[in-house]
DRENTORKOL-3810 file (N, C-alpha, C; in nm, 4 decimals):
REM DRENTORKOL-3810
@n.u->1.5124; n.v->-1.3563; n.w->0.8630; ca.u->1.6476; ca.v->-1.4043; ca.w->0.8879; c.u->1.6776; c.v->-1.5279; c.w->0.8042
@n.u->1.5972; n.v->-1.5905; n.w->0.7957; ca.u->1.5954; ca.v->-1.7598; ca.w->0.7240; c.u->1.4552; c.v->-1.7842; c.w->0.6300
@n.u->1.5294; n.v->-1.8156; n.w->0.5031; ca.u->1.4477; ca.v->-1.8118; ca.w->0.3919; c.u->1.4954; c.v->-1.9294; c.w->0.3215
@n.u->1.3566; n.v->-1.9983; n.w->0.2486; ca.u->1.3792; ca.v->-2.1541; ca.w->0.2297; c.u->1.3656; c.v->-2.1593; c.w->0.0485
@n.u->1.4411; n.v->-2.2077; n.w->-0.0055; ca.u->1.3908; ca.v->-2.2310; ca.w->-0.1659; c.u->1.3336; c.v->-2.3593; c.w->-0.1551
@n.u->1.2007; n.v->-2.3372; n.w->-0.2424; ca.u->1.1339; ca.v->-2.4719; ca.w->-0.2528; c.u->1.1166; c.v->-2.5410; c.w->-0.3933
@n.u->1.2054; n.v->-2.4673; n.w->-0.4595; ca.u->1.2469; ca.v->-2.4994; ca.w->-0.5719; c.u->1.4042; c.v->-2.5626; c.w->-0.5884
@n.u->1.4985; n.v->-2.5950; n.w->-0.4903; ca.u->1.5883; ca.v->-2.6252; ca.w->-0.4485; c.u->1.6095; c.v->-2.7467; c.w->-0.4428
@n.u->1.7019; n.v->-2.8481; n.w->-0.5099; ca.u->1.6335; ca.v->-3.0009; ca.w->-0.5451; c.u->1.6818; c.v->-3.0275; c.w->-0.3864
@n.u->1.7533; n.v->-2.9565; n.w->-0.2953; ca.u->1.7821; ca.v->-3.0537; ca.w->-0.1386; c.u->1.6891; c.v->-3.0523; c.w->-0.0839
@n.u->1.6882; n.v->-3.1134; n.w->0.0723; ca.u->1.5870; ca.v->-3.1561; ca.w->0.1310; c.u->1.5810; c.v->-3.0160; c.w->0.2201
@n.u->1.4724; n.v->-2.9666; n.w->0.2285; ca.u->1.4587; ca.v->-2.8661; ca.w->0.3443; c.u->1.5460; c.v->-2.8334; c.w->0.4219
@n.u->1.5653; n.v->-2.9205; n.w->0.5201; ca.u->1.6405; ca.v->-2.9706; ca.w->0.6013; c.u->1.7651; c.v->-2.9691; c.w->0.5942
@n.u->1.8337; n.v->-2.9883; n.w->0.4930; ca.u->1.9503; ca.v->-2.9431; ca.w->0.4350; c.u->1.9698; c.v->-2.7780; c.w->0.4482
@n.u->1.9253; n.v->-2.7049; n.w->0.3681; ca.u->1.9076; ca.v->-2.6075; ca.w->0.3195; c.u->1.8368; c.v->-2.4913; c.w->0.4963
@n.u->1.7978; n.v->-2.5274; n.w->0.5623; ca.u->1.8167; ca.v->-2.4764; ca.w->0.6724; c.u->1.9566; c.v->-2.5191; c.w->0.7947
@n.u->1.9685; n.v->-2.6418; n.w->0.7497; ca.u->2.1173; ca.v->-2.6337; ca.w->0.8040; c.u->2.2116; c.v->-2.5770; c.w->0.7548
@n.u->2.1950; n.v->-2.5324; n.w->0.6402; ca.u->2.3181; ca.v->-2.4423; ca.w->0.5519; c.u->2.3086; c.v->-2.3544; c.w->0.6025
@n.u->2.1956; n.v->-2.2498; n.w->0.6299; ca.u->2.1606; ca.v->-2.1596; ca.w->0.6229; c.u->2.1944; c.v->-2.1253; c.w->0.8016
@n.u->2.1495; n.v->-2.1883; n.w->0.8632; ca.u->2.1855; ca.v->-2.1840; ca.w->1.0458; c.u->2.3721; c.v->-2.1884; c.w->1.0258
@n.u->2.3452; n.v->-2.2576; n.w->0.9748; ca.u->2.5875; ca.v->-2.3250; ca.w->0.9915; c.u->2.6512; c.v->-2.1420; c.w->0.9468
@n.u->2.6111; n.v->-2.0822; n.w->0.8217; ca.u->2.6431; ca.v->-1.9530; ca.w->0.7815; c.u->2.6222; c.v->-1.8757; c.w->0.8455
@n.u->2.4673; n.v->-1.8763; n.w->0.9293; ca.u->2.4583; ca.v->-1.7304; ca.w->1.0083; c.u->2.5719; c.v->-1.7312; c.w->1.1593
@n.u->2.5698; n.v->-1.8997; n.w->1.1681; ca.u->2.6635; ca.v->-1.9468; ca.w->1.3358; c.u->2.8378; c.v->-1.9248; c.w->1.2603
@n.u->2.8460; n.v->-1.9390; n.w->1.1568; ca.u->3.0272; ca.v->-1.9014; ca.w->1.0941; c.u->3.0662; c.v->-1.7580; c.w->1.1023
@n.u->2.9454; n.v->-1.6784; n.w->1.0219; ca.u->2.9153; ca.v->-1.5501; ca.w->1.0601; c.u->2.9203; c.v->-1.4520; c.w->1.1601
@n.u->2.9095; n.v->-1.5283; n.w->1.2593; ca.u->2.8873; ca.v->-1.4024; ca.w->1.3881; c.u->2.7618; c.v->-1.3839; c.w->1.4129
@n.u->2.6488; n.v->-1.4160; n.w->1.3193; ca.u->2.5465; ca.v->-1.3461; ca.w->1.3125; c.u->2.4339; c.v->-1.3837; c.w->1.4040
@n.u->2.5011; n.v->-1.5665; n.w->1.4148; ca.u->2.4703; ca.v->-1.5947; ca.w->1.5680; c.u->2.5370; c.v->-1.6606; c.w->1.6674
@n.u->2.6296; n.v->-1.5434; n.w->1.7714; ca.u->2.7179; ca.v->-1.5515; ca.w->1.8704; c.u->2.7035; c.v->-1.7068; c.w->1.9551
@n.u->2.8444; n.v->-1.7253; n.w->1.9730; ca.u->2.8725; ca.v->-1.8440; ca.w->2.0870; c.u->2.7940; c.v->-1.8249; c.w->2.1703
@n.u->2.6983; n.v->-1.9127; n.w->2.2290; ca.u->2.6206; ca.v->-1.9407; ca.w->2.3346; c.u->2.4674; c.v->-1.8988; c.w->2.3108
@n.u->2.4468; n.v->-1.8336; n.w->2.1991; ca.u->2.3286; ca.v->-1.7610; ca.w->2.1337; c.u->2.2100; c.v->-1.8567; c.w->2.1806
@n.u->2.1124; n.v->-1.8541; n.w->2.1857; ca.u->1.9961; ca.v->-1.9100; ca.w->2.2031; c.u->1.9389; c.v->-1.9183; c.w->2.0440
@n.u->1.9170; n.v->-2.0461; n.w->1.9762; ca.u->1.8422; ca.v->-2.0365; ca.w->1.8639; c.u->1.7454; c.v->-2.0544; c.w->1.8647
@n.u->1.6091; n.v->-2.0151; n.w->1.8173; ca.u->1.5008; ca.v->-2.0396; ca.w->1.7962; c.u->1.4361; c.v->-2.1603; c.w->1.8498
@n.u->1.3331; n.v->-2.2123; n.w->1.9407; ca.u->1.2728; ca.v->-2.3231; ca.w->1.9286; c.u->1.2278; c.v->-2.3869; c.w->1.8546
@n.u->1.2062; n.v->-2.5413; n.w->1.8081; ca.u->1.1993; ca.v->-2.5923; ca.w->1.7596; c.u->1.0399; c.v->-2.5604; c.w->1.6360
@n.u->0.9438; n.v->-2.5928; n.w->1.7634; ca.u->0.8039; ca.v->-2.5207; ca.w->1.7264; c.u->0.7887; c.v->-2.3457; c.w->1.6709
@n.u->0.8537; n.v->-2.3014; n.w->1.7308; ca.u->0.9097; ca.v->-2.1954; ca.w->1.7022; c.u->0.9267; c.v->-2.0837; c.w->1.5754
@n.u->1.0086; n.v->-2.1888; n.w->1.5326; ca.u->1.1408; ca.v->-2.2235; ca.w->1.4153; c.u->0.9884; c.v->-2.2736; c.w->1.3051
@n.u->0.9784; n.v->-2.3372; n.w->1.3167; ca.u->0.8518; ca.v->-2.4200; ca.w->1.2573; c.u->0.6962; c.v->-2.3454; c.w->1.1977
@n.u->0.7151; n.v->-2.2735; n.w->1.2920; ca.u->0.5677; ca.v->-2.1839; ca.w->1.3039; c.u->0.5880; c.v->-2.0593; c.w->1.1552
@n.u->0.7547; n.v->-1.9620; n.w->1.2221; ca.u->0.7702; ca.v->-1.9395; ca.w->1.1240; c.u->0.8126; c.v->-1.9456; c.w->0.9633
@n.u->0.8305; n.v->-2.0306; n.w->0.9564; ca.u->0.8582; ca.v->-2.0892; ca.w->0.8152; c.u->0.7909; c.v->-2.1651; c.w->0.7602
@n.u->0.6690; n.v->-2.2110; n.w->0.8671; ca.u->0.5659; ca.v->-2.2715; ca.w->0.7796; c.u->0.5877; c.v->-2.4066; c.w->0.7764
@n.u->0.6716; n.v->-2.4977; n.w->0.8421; ca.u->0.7133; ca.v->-2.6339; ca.w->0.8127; c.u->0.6922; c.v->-2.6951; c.w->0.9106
@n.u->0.7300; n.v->-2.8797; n.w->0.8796; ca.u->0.6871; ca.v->-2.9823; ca.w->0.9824; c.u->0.7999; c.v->-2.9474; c.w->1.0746
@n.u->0.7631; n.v->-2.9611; n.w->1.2543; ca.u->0.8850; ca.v->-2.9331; ca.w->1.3513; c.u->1.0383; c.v->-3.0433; c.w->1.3000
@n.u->0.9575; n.v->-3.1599; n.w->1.2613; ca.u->1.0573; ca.v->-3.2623; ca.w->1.2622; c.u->1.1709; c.v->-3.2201; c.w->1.1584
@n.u->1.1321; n.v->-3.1541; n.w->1.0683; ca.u->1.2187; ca.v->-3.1137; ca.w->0.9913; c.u->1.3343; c.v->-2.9584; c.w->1.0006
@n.u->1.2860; n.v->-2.9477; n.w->1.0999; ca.u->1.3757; ca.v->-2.8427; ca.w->1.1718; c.u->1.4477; c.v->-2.9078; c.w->1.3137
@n.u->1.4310; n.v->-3.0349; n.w->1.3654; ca.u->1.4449; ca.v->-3.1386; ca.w->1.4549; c.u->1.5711; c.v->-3.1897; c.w->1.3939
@n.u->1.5330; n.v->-3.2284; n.w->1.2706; ca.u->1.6260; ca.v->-3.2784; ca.w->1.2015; c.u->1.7793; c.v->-3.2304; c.w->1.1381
@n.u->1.7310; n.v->-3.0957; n.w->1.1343; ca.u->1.8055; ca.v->-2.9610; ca.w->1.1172; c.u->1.9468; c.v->-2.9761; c.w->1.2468
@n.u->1.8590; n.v->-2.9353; n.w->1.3034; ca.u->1.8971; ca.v->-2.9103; ca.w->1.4845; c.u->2.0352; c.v->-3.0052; c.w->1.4713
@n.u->1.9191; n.v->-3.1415; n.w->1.4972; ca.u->2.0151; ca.v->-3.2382; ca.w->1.5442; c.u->2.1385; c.v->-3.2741; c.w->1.4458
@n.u->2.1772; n.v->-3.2553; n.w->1.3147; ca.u->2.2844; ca.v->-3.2512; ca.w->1.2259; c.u->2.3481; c.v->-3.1318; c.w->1.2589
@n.u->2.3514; n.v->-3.0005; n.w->1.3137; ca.u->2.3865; ca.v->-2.9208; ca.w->1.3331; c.u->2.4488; c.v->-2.9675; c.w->1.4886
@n.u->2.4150; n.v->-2.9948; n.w->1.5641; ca.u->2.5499; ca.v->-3.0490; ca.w->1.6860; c.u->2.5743; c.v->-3.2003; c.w->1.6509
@n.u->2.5476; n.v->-3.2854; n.w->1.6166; ca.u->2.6469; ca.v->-3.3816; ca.w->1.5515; c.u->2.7488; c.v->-3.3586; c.w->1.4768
@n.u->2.7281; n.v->-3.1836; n.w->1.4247; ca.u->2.8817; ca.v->-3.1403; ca.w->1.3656; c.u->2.9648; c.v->-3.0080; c.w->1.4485
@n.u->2.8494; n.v->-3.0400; n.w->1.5866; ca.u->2.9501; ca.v->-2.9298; ca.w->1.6921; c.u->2.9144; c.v->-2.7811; c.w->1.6449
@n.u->2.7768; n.v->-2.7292; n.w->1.5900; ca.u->2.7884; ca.v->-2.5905; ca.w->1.5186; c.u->2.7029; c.v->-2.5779; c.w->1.6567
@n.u->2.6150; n.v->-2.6695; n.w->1.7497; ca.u->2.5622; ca.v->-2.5946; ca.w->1.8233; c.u->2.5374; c.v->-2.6741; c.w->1.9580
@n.u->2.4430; n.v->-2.6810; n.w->2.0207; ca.u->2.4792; ca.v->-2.7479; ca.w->2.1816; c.u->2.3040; c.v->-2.7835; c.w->2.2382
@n.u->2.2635; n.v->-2.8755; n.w->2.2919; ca.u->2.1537; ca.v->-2.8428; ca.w->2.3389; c.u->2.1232; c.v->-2.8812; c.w->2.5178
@n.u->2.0593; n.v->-2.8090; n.w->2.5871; ca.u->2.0406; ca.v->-2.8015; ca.w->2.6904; c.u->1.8829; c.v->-2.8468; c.w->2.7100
@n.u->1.8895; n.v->-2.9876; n.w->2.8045; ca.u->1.7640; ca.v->-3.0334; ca.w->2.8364; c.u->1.6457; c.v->-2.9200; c.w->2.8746
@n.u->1.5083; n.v->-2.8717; n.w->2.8667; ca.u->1.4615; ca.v->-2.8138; ca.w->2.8960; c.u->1.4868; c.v->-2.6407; c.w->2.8881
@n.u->1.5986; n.v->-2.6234; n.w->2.8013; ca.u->1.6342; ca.v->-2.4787; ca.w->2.8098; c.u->1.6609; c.v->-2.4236; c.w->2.6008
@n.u->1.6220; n.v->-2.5353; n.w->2.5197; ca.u->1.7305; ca.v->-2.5268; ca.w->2.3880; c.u->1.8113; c.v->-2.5614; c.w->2.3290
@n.u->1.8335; n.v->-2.5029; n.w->2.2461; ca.u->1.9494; ca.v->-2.5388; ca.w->2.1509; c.u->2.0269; c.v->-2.3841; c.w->2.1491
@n.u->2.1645; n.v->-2.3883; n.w->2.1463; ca.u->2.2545; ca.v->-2.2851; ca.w->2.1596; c.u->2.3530; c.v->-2.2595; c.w->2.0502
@n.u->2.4293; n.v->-2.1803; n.w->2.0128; ca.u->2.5340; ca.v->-2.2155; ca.w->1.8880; c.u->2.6217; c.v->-2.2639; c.w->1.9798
@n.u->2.7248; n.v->-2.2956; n.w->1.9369; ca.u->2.8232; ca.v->-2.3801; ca.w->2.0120; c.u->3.0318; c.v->-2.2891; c.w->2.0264
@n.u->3.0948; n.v->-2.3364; n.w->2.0467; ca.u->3.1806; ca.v->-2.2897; ca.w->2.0442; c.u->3.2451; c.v->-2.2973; c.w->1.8947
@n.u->3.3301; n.v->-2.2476; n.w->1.8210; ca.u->3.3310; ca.v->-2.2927; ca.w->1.6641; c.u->3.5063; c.v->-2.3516; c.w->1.6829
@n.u->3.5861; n.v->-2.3461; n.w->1.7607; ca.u->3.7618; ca.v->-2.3723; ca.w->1.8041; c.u->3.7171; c.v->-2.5501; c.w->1.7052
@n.u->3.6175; n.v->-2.5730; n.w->1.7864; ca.u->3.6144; ca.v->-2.7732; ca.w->1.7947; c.u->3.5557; c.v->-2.8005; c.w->1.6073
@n.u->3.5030; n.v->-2.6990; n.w->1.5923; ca.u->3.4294; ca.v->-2.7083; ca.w->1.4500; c.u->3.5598; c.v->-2.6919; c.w->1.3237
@n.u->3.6024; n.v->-2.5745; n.w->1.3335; ca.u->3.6684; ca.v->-2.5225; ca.w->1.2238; c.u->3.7717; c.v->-2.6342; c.w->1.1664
@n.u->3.8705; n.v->-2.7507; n.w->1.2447; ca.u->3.9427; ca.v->-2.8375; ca.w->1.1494; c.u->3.8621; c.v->-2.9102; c.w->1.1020
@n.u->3.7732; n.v->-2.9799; n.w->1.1729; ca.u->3.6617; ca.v->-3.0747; ca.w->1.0808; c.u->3.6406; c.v->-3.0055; c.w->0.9926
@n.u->3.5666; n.v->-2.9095; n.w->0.9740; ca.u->3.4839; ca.v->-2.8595; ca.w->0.8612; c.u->3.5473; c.v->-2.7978; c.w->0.7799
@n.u->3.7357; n.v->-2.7769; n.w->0.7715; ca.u->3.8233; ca.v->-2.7471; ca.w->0.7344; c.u->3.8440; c.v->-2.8732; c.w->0.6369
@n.u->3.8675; n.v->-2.9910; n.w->0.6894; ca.u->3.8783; ca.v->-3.1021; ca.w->0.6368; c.u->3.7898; c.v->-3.1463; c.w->0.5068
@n.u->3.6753; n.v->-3.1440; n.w->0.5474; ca.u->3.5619; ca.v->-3.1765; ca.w->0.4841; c.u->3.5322; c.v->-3.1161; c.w->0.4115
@n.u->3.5379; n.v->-2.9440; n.w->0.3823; ca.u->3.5828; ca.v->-2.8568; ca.w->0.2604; c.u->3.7078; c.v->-2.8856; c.w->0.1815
@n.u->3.8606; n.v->-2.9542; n.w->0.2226; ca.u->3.9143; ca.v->-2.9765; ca.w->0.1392; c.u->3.8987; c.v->-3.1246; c.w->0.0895
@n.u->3.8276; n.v->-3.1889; n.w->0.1032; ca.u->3.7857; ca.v->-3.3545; ca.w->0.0701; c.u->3.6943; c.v->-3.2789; c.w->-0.0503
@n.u->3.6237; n.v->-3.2139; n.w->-0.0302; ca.u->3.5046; ca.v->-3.1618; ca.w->-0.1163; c.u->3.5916; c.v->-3.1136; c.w->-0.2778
@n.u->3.6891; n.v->-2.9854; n.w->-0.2432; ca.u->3.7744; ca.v->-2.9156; ca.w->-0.3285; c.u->3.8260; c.v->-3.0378; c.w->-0.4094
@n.u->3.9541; n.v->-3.1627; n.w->-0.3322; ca.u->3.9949; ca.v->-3.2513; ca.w->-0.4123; c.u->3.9310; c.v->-3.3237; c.w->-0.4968
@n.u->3.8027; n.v->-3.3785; n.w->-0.4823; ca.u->3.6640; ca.v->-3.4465; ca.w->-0.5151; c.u->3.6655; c.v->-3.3477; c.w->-0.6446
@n.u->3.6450; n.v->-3.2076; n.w->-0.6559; ca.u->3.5857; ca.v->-3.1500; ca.w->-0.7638; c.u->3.7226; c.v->-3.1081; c.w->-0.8710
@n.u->3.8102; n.v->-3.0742; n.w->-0.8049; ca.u->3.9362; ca.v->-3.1060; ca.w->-0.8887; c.u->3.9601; c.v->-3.1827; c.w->-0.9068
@n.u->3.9474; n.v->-3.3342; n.w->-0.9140; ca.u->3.9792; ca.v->-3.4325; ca.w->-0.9484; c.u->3.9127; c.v->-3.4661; c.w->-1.0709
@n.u->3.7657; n.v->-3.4219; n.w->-1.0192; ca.u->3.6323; ca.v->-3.4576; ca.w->-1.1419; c.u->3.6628; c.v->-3.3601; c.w->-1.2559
@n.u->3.6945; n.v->-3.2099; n.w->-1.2646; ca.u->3.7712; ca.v->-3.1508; ca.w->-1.3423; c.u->3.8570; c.v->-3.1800; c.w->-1.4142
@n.u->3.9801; n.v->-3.2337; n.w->-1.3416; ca.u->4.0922; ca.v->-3.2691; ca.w->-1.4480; c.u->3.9895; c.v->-3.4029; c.w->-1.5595
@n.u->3.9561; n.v->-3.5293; n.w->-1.4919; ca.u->3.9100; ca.v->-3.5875; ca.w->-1.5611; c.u->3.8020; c.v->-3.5815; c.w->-1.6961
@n.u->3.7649; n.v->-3.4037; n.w->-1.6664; ca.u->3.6434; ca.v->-3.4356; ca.w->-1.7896; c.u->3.7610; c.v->-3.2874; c.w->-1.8898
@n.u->3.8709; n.v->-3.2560; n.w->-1.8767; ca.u->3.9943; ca.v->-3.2024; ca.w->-1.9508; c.u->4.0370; c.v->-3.0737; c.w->-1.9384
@n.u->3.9817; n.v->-3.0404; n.w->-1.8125; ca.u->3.9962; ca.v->-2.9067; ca.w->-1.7323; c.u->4.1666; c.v->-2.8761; c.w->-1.7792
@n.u->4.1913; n.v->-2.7752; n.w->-1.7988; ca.u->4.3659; ca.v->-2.7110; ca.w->-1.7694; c.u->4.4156; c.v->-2.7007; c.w->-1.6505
@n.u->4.4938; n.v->-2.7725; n.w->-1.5482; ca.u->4.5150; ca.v->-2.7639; ca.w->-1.4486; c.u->4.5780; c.v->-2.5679; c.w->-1.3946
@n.u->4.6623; n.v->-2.5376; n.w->-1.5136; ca.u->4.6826; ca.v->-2.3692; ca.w->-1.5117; c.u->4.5315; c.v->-2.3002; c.w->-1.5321
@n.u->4.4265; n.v->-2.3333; n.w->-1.5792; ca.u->4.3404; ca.v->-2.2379; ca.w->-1.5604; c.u->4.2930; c.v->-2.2491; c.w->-1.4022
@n.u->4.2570; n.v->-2.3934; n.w->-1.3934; ca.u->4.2027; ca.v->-2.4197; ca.w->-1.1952; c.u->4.3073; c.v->-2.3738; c.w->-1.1166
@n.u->4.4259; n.v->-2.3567; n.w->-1.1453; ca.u->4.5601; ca.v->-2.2829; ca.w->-1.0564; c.u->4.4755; c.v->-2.1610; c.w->-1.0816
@n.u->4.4986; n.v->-2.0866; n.w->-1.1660; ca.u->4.4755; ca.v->-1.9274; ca.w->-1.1952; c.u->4.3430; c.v->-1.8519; c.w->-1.1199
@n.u->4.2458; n.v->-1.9269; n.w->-1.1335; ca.u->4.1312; ca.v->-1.9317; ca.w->-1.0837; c.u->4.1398; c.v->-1.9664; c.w->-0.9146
@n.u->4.1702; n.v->-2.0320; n.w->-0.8392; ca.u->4.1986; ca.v->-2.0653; ca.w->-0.7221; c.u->4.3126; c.v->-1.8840; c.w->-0.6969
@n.u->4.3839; n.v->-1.8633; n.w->-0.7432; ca.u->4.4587; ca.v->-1.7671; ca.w->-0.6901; c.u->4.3906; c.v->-1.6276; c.w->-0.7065
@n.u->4.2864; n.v->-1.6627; n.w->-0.8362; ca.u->4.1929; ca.v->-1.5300; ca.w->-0.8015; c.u->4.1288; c.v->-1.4814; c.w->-0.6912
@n.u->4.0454; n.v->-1.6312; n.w->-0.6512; ca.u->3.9559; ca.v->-1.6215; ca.w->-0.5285; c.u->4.0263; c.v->-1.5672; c.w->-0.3865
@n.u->4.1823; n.v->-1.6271; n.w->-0.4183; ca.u->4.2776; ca.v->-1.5969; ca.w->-0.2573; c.u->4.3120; c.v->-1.4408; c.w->-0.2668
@n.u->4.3089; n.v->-1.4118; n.w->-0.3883; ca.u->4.3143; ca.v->-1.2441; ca.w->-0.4053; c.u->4.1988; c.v->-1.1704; c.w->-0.3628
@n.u->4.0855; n.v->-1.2641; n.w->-0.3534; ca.u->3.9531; ca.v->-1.1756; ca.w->-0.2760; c.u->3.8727; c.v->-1.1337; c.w->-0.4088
@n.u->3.8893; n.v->-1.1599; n.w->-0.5016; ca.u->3.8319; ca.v->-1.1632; ca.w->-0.6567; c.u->3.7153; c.v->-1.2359; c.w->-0.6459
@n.u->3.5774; n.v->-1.1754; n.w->-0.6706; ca.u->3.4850; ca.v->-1.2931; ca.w->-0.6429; c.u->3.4434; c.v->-1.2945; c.w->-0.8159
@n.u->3.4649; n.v->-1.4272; n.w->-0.8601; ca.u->3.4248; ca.v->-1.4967; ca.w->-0.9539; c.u->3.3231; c.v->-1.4719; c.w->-1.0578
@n.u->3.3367; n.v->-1.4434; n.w->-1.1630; ca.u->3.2185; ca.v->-1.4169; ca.w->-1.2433; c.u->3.1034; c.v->-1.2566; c.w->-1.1738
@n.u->3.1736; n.v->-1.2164; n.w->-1.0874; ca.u->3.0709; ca.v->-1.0847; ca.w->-1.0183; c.u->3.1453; c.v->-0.9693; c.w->-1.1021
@n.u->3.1900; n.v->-0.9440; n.w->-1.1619; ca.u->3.2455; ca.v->-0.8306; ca.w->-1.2641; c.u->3.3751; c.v->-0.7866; c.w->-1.2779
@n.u->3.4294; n.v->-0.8752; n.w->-1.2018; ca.u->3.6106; ca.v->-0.8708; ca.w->-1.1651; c.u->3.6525; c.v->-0.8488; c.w->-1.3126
@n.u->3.7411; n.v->-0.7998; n.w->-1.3969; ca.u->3.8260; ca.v->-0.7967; ca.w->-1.5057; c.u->3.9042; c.v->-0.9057; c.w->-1.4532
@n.u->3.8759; n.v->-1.0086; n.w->-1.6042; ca.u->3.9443; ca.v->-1.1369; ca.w->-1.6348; c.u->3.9155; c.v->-1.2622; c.w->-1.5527
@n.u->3.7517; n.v->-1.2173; n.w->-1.5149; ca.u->3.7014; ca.v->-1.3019; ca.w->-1.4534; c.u->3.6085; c.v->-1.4188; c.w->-1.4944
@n.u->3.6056; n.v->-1.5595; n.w->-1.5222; ca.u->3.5623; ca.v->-1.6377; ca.w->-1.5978; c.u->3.3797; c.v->-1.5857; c.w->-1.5647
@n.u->3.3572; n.v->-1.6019; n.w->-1.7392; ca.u->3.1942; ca.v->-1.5647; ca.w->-1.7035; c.u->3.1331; c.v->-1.7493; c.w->-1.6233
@n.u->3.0224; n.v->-1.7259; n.w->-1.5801; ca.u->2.9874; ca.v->-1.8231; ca.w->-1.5087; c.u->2.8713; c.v->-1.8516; c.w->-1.5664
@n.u->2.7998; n.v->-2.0050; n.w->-1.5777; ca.u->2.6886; ca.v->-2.0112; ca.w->-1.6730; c.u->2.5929; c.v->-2.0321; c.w->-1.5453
@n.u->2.4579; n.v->-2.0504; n.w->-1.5462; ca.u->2.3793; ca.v->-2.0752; ca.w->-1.4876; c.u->2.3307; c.v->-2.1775; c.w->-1.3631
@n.u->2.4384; n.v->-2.2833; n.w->-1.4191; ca.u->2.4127; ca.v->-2.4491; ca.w->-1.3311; c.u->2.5900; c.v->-2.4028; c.w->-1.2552
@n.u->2.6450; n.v->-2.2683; n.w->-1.2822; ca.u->2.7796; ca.v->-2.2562; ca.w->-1.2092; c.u->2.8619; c.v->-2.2321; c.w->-1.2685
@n.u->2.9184; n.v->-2.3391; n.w->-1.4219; ca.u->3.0487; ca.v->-2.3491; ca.w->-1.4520; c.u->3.0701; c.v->-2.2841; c.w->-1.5214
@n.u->3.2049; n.v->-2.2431; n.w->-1.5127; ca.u->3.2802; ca.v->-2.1119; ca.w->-1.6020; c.u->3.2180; c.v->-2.1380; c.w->-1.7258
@n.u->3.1523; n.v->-2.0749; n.w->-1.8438; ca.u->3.1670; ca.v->-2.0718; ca.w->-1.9683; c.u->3.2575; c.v->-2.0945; c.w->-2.1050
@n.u->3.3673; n.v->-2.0400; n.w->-2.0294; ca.u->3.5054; ca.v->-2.1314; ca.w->-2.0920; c.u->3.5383; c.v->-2.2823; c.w->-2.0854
@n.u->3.4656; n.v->-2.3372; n.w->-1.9616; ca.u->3.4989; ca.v->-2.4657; ca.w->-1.9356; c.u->3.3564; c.v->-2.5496; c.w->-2.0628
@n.u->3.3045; n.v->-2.4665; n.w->-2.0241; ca.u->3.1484; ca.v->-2.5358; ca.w->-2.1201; c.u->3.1818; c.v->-2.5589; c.w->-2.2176
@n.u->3.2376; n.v->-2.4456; n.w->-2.2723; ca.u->3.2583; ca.v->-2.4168; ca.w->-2.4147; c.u->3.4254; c.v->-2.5234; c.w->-2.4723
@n.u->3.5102; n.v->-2.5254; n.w->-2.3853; ca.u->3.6333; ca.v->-2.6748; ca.w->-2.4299; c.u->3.5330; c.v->-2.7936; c.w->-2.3837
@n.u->3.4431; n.v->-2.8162; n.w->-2.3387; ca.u->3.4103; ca.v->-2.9347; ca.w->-2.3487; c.u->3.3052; c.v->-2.9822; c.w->-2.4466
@n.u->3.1964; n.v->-2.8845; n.w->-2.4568; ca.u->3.1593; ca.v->-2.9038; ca.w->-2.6516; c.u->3.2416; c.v->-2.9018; c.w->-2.7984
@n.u->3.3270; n.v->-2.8783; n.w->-2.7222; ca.u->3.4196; ca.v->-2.8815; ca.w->-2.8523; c.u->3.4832; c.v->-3.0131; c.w->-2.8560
@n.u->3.5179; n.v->-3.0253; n.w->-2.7448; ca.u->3.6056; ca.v->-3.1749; ca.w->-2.7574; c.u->3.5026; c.v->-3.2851; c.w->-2.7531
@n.u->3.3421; n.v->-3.2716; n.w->-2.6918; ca.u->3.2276; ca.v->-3.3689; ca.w->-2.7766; c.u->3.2507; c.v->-3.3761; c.w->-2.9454
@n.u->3.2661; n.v->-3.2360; n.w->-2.9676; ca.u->3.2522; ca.v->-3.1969; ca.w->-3.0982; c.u->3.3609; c.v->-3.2685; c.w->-3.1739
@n.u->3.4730; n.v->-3.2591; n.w->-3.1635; ca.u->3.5824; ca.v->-3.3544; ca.w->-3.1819; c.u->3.5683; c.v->-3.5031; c.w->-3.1797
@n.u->3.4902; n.v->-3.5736; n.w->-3.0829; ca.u->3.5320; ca.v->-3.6955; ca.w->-3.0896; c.u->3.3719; c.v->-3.7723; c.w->-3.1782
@n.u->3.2857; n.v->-3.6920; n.w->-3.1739; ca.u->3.1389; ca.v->-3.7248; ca.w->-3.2914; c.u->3.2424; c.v->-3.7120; c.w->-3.4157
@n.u->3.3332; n.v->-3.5999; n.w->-3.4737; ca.u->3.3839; ca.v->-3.6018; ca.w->-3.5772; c.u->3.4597; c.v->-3.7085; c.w->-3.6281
@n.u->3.5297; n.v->-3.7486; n.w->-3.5135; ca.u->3.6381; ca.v->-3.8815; ca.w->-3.5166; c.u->3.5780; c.v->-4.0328; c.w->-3.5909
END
């Protein structure tokens, strides 16, 4: 169910809270669900408890789940979750459009691109007229105007 990259520059811990927050957004684990114990949790994946402790406890400090003295940890209701984490995805979006325009992004290509995704177009997966995507993520088109305009200003 839960698989860890350890080649992944985040902290464990991270990366199992991603991974718990998706399967609890998902469905995949229902309101009131019982999640795994701590030791548990631990045993199978091979890791220190604390770091699945740690997991846990960032995961209801953001309301994805609930814990009951002596009985667990539960997923939680998601009503109380979804504007926060609504929020905090568009703080994220402005943050990276912002950093975009600044390094000479086309604001009509990040329009065009944003209206792909709302069309259900997933990105660089084989869509026609879909920006190829390089390795670390970014469109290839974007790579490619910004060596050029290095290229431009070494010339200058």
């Amino acid at each position: 169910m839960i698989s860890l990259n350890y080649r992944d520059p985040r902290p464990i811990y991270e990366q199992l809270e991603e991974k718990l927050r998706r399967l609890i957004l998902s469905g995949a684990i229902g309101e009131g669900e019982k999640l795994p114990s701590v030791r548990e949790l631990a045993s199978q994946l091979a890791i220190n408890p604390n770091t699945i402790q740690r997991a846990y406890r960032e995961l209801e400090q953001n309301g994805f789940i609930y814990s009951v003295p002596g009985k667990g940890s539960f997923a939680g209701k998601l009503s109380g979750v979804d504007e926060g984490r609504r929020k905090e995805l568009r703080d994220k979006l402005l943050a990276i459009w912002t950093e975009l325009l600044q390094l000479g992004e086309n604001p009509e290509s990040l329009i065009a691109l944003l209206k792909q995704i709302a069309m259900g177009d997933s990105v660089g997966g084989g869509v026609p007229d879909a920006p190829e995507v390089t390795a670390a993520g970014a469109p290839k088109a974007f790579e490619a105007g910004t060596a050029a305009k290095k290229e431009e200003k070494r010339n200058d």
